[in-house]
N, C-alpha and C positions, 0 to 999 in steps of 0.2 A: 431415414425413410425416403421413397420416391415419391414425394408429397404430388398430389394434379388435384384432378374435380371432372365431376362428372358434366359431361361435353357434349352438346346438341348436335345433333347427325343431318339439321335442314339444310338440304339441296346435294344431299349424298353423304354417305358414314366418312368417306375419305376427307370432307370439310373439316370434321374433327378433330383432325391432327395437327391443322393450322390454328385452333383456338384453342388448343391447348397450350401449343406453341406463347399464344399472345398473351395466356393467363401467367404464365413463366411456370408451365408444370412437367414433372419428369415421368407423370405418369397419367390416365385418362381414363375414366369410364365411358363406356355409352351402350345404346340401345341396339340390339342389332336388327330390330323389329320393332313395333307399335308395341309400345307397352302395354296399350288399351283395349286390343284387340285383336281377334283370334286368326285376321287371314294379315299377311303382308305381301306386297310384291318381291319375285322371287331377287334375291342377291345378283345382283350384275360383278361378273366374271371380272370387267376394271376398274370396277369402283374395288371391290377386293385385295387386286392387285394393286391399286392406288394405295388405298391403306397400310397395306403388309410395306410395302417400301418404304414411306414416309415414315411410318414407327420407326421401321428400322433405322434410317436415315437419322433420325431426330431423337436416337436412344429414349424412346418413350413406352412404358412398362403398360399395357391395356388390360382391361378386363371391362367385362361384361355386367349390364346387372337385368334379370329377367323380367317378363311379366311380370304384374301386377295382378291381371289375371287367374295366374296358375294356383289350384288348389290339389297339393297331392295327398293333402288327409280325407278330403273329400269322401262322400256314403254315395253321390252321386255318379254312376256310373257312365254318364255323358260328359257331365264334368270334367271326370278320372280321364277323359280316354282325350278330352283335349288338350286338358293338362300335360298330360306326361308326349301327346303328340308336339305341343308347343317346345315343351323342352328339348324331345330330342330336333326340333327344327333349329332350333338358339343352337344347340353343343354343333349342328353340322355347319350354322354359318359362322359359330365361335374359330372352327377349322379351318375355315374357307378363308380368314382374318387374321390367321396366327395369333389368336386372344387363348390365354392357357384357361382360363377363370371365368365360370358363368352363374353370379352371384342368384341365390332364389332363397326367398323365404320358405321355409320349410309349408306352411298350409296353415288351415283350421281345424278345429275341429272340436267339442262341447267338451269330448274325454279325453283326457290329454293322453293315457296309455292306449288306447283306440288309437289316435290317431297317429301318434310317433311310429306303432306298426303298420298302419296304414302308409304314412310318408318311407319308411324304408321300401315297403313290397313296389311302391311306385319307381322310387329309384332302382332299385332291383329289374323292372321292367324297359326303364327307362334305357340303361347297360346294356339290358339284352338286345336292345335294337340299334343300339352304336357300336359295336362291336370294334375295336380296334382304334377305336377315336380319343386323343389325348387331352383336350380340353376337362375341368373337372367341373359339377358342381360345385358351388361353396356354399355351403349353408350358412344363411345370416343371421345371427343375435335378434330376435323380435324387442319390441317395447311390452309385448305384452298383450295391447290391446285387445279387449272381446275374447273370443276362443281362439286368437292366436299362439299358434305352439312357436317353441323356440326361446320363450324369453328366458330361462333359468339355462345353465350347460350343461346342465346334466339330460335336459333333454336332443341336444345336439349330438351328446356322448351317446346316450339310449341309440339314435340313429345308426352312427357310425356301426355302434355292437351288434344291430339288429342286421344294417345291410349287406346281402352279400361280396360286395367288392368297396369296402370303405376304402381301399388303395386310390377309388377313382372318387374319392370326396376328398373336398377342403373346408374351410371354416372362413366366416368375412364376421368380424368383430366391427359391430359398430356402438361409438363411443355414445351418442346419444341414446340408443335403445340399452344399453348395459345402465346406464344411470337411471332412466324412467325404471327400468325394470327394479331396481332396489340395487345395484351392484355403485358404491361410489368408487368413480373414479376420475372426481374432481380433486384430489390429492395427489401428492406423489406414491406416498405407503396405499393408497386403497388403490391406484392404477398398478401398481408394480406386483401387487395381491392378486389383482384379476387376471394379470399378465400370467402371472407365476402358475395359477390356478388353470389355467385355458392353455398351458404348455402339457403340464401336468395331463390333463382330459385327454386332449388330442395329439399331442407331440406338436414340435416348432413348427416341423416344415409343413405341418397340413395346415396354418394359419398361412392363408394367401394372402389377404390384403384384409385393408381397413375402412371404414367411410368414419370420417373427421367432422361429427357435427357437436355441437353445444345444443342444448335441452330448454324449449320454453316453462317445460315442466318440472317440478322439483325433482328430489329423489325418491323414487318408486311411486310416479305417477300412474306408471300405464298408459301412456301418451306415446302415441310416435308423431313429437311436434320438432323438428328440428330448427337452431338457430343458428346465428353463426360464430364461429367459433372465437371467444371472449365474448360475447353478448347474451348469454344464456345464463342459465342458474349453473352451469359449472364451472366458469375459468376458466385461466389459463396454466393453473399449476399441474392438474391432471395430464393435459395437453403437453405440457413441458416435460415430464416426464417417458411419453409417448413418445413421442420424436426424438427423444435422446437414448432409446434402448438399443445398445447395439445389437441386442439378439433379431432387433427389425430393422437393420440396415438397408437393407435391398428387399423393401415388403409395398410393392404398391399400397398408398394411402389417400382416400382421393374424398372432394366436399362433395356432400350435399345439400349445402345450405341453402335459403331461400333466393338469392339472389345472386342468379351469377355474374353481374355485370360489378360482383364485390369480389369473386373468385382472386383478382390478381391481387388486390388489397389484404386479402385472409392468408393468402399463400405466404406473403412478404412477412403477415405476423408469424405465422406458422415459422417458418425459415427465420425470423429473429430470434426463436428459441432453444434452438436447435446448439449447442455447443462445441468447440470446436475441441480436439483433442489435448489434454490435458498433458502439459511440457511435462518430460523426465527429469527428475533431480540431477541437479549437478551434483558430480563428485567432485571433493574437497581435495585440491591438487597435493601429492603424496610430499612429504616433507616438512 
């Protein structure tokens, strides 16, 4: 995997690239906007190009992760119209960054078949006004929480089947929200299960990346309490298994744990599990 963490964007997004650098990661999330709020300053033309170079230069895998904000199951028709305006603002400056991946939790909403149609028709809307733009959403795995949609995958699947261009959706698996939600994959057999099952839903290639967090909460808490990874109620065998699938070799995987000043620290355990390829038998020389 191209393990990173999610990377503070203060005094420009282009800073980002050097701390990710420092955390020793091959990959990076961050914010391309105020996570908290609905206006930001418009994208500078060389901060853009500052970052697009530096990825490239420092072979660093990016992706996005959206508001907090945005609700696209929403009933509210003010809501609905900033939401999905928010979004299509992320996917033009996800462009403007060469970031392929613009992670969003799908929404809320009380009924959850309500509102999985309500989140496609917004995606749906969302496409129609980017018209020709590469970047994708990736719908993320909820914890669950409240009337949070998302947390089972079969409501992610509903999605895809409902929206009319699933071509231009991906999937962001996060290992903290999979375990609150009831899914264990603090094992090797129940990660390799979820794995199998989430290929299964969506196919490989629409699973873009991952967020690597450990769970304050048990299994199928309903908690979205992230910890960091070995210090939670999961382990590290789940994790072990995660890093060593080579079906996600080249899959952006990035923290979000509480503390990034632990990012270089976690990366290094992460990176000690990770295994190296296993020697070919010797043949027994003939004679």
């Amino acid at each position: 995997m191209r393990l990173g963490a999610h990377t503070s964007i203060a005094g420009g997004i282009s800073q980002a690239i050097s701390r990710a650098h420092a955390d020793g990661g091959r990959s990076l999330q961050v914010f391309t906007r105020s996570a908290r709020g609905w206006t930001s300053p418009p994208l500078l033309e060389a901060e853009a190009l500052s970052f697009r170079r530096q990825a490239r230069a420092g072979a660093l895998a990016p992706i996005a992760h959206g508001s907090y904000l945005v609700n696209l199951a929403t009933e509210d028709p003010l809501l609905r119209e900033r939401s999905v305006s928010a979004v299509v603002d992320e996917l033009q400056r996800c462009a403007a960054l060469a970031i392929p991946s613009l992670v969003l939790h799908p929404g809320s909403h009380p009924d959850v078949r309500t509102g999985l149609r309500r989140v496609a028709r917004a995606l749906d809307d969302i496409h129609a006004r980017t018209p020709g733009l590469r970047p994708r959403v990736c719908l993320e795995v909820t914890a669950g929480q409240g009337n949070c949609l998302g947390w089972r995958l079969e409501h992610l699947e509903e999605i895809l089947l409902r929206a009319s261009s699933p071509s231009r959706l991906g999937i962001c698996l996060d290992t903290c929200h999979l375990f609150a939600a009831g899914y264990d994959v603090s094992t090797r057999p129940g990660m390799t299960a979820v794995l199998d099952e989430s290929i299964r839903r969506f196919g490989l290639r629409r699973i873009r990346c991952f967020h690597l967090n450990d769970s304050v909460g048990p299994l199928g808490c309903r908690k979205d309490r992230h910890a960091e990874v070995g210090h939670g109620a999961m382990g590290l065998r789940g994790f072990r298994a995660l890093v060593n699938d080579e079906r996600f070799r080249h899959t952006p995987a990035v923290l979000e744990t509480p503390r990034p000043d632990r990012y270089r620290a976690t990366l290094r355990r992460l990176q000690s599990l990770v295994q190296g390829p296993r020697p070919r038998p010797q043949r027994a020389p003939a004679g």
